[in-house]
N, C-alpha and C positions, 0 to 999 in steps of 0.2 A: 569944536563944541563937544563937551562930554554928555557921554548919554547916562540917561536916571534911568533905573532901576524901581518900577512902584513896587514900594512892599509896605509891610504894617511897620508899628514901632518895636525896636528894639528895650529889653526892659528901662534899661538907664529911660527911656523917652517916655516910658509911663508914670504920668506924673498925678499923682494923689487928688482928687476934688477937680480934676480936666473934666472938659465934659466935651465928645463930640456929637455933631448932629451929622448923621449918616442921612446924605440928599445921590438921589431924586427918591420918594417916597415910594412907595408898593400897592397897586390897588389893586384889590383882593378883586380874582375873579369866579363867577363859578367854573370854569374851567379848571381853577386852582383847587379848588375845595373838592369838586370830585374825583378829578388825578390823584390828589394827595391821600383822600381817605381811601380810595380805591389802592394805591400800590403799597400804604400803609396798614391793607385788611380793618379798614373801620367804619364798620358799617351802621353805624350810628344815624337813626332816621333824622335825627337833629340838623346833619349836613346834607344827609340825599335823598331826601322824600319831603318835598313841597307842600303837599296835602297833609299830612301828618304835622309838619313842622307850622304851616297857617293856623293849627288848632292847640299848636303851644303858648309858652307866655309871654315871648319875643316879637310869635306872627310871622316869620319867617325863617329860611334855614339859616344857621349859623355858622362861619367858619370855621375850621378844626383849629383847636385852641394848638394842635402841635404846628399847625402850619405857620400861625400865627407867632410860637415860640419861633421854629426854627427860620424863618423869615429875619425875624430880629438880629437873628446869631450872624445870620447871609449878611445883613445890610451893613454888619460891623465890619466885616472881614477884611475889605479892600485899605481901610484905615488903622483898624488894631492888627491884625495879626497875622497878614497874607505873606507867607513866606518868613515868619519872624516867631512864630507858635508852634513848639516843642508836642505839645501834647494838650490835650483838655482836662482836667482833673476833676470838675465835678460843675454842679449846678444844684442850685438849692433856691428856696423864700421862691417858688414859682410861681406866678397868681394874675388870674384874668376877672378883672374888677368892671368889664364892661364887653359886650359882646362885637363883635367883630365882622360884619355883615360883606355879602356881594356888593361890590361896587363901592365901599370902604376904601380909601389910602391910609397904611400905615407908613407913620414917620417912627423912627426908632432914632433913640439917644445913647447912649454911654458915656458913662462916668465911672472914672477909677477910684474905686474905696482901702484899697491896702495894697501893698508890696511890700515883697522879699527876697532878699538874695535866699537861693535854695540852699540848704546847709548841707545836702548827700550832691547835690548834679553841680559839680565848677561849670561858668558857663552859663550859669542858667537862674532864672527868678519867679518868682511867681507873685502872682498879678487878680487881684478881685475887683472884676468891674460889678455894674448894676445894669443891665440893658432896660431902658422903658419904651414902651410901643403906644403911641398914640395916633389916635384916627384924624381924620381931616377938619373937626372940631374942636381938638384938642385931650379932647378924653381921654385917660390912658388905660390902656384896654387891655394891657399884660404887662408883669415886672417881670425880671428876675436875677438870680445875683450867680455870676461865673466866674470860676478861679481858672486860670491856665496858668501853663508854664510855658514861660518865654524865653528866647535866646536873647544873653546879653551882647551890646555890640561888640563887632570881631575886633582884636586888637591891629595891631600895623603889622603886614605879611597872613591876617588869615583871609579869606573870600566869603 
């Protein structure tokens, strides 16, 4: 029996208007929310102060909207790009259209919106997904749009 290899997709395998759903979902802990603001220095009472945040317009603390992004990027990784991504090139259209609470599961999706063979890197393409993050209602509670550059697959004789 031959053994797999789990990696992301190779560019040829990113295919325009795909859409994956990244499972099992993520539920937001506070534990999450104060590690993250805490090692990221944000000390935003919004995330760590209860009493403050009970007398804002939500009623309760909020998740940090980076954890929130960078969570999304996590949940894609095992299917787009793990061991198959060059590099990240950028991130843009970032946006949290709905708040993101303790005890929240975030589901996140992707879908591929453009590709390109690179025209400086032989070998290599680049790739603009969409990631969206919805909560356990379905609301979606963050977009946003990521270009990477991807390794195209090896020819016969590379590894």
């Amino acid at each position: 029996m031959a053994d797999i290899l789990q990696r992301g997709l190779y560019f040829e395998e990113c295919e325009v208007g795909a859409r994956y759903l990244h499972r099992p979902g993520r539920t937001a802990t506070e534990a999450d929310n104060v590690l993250f603001s805490s090692l990221t220095m944000n000390t935003q009472a919004l995330h760590l102060d209860a009493a403050f945040s009970e007398q804002q317009p939500f009623g309760q603390r909020l998740m940090n909207s980076m954890w929130t992004l960078s969570t999304m990027v996590g949940a894609s990784v095992s299917q787009i790009t793990q061991g198959t991504l060059v590099a990240q090139l950028g991130m843009s259209d970032v946006a949290f259209p709905a708040p993101l609470f303790h005890g929240d599961t975030l589901y996140v999706e992707t879908e591929f919106t453009d590709k390109r063979l690179s025209s400086s890197r032989p070998g290599q393409g680049i790739v603009t997904m969409t990631h969206t993050g919805r909560n356990q209602r379905g609301e979606v509670v963050a977009t946003a749009t990521r270009v990477a550059l991807m390794w195209c697959r090896p020819t016969e004789g590379e590894s």
